[in-house]
VMD Tcl script that draws the C-alpha trace (Angstrom):
set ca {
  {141.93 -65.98 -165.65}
  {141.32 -62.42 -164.83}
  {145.32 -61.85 -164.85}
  {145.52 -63.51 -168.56}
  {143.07 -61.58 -170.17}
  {144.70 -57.98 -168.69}
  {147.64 -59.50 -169.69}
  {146.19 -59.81 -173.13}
  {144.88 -56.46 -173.36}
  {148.35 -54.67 -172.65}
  {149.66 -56.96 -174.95}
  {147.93 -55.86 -178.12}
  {147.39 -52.68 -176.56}
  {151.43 -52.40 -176.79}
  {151.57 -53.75 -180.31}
  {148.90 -51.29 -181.52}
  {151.20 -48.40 -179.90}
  {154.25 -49.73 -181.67}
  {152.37 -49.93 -184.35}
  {151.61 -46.19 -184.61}
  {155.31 -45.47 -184.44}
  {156.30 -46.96 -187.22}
  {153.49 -45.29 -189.01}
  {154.42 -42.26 -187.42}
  {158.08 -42.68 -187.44}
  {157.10 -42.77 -191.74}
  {155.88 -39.27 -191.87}
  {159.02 -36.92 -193.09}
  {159.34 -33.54 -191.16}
  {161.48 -32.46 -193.66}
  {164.69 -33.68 -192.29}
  {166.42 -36.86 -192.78}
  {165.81 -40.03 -190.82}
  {166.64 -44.25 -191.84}
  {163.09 -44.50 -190.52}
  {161.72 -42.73 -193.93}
  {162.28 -45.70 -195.78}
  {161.05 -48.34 -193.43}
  {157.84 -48.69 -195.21}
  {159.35 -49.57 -198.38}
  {159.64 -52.94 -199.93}
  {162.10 -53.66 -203.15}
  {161.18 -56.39 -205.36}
  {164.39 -58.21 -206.15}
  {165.26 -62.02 -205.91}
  {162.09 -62.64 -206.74}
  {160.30 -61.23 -203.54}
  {159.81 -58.06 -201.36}
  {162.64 -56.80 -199.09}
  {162.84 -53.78 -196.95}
  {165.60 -51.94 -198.30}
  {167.67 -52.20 -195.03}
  {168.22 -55.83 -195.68}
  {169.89 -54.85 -199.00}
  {171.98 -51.42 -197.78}
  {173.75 -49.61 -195.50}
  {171.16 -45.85 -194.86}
  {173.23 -43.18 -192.85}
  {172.43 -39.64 -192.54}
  {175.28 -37.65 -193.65}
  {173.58 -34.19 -193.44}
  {170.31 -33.34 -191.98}
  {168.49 -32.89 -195.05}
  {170.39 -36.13 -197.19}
  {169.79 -39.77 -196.77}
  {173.05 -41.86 -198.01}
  {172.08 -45.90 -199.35}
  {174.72 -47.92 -199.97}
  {173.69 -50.65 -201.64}
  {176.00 -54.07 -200.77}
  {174.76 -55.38 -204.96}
  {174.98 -53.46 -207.46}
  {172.42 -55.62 -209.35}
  {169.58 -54.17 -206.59}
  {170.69 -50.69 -207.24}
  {167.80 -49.81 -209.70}
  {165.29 -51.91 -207.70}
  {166.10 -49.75 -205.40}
  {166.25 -46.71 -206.53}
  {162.59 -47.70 -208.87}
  {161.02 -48.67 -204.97}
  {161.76 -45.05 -203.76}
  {160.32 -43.14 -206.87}
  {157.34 -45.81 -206.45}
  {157.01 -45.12 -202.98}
  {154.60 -41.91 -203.26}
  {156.77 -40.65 -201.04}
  {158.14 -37.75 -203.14}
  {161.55 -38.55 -202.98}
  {163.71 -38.29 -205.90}
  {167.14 -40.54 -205.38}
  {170.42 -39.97 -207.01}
  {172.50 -42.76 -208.25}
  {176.19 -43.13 -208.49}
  {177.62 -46.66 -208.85}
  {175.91 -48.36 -205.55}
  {175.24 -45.24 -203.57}
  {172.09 -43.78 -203.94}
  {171.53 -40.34 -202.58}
  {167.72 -38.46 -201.33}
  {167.85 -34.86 -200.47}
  {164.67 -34.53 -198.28}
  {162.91 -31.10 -200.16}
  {162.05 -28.73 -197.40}
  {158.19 -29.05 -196.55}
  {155.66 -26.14 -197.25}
  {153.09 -25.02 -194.73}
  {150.39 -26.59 -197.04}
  {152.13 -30.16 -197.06}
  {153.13 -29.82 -193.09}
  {149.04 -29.25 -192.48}
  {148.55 -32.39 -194.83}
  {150.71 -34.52 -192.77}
  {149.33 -33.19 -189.25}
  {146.07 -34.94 -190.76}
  {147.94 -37.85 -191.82}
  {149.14 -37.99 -188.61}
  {146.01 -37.50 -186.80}
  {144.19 -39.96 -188.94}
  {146.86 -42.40 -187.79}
  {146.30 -41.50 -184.33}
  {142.30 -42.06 -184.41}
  {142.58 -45.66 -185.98}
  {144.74 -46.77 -183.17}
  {142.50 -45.38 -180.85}
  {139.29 -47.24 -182.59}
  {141.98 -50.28 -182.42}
  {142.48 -49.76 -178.96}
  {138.70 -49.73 -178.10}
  {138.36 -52.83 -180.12}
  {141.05 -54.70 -178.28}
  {138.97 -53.54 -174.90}
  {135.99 -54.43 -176.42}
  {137.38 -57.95 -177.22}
  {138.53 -58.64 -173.80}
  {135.51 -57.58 -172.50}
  {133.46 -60.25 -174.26}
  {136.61 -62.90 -173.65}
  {135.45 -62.22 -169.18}
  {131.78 -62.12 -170.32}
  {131.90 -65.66 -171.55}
  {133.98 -67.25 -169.47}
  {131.89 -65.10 -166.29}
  {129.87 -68.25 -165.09}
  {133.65 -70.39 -165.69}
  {135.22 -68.18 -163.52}
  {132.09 -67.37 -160.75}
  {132.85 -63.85 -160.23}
  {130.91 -61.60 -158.44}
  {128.80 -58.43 -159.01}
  {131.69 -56.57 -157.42}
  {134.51 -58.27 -159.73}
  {132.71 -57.79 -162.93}
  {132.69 -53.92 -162.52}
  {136.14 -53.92 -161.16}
  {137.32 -55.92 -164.06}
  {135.70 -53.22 -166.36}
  {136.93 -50.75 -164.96}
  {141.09 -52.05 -164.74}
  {140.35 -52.61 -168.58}
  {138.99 -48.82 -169.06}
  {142.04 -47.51 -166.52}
  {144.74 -49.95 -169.38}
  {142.76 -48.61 -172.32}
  {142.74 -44.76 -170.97}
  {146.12 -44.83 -170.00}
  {147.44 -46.36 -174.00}
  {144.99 -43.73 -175.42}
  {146.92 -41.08 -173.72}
  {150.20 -42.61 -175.09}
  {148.21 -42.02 -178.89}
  {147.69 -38.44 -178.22}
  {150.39 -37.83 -176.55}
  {152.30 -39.44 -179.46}
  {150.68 -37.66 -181.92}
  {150.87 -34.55 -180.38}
  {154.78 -34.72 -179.80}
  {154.72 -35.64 -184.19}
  {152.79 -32.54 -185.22}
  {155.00 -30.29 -183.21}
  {157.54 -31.62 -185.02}
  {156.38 -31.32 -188.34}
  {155.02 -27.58 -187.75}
  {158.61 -26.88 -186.39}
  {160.31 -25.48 -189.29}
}
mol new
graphics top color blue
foreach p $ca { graphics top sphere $p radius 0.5 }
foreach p [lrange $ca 0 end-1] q [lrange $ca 1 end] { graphics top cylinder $p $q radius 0.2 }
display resetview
């Protein structure tokens, strides 16, 4: 029992942290990355699609994203999720090739995305305290179940504080590693 519920908590604990990638992965530094886009859906067919199901993104410069659509009829679906996307990106279209030029980030909007980032950071880490939290109460009612002692109460608590210290550390260390990147310039 004790096993499962550790088990548990490094579970979600590892979806919350791959969960903070993406988000992370999301922010632009000003240079061009296939990841930029992976937050955007494109209404076509009747539903929402990430664009990678519909095209081909390379990088051809560092500065350029190149999508190549594989229909020409999603073309402007495309090219309307991007503008839509609040992501300031401004594509170019020329038959089913749709071109971004990243625009170089000032020191204003590189500060606004260290807080984005941070913010990001600081709601997995209130995740992360909920997930301990949660497991917490999962050993508390199942203590009597289970007939642990004084002794294995605390040193469950404290394996599930090590686990949660050790994932918060992967936050800011993940966080940290993002806003060097964006004040890099």
């Amino acid at each position: 029992m004790i096993n499962q519920l550790v088990d548990k908590a490094r579970k979600k604990m590892d979806e919350t942290i791959s969960s903070l990638k993406r988000d992370l992965d999301s922010i632009s530094t000003g240079r061009a990355s296939p990841n930029l886009l992976d937050t955007i859906r494109v209404e076509v067919y009747g539903q929402f699609m990430p664009i990678s199901q519909l095209a081909s993104i390379s990088v051809p410069e560092a500065t350029t994203l190149a999508i190549q659509a594989w229909d020409k009829d999603s073309v402007k679906a495309i090219e309307k999720a991007i503008i839509n996307s609040n992501l300031g990106f401004n594509p170019t279209v020329d038959g089913t090739l749709l071109r971004i030029n990243i625009p170089k980030l000032s020191e204003e909007r590189r500060k606004d995305l260290v807080k984005l980032a941070k913010k990001y950071g600081e709601d997995k880490k209130i995740a992360l305290r909920n997930i301990r939290r949660d497991v917490l109460d999962d050993f508390k009612k199942n203590e009597k179940e289970i007939g642990a002692s004084k002794d294995q109460i605390h040193g469950f608590t404290d394996i599930i504080q090590k686990i949660t210290d050790e994932f918060v550390a992967k936050v800011d260390q993940m966080v940290d590693l993002k806003e060097k990147d964006l004040l890099k310039i």
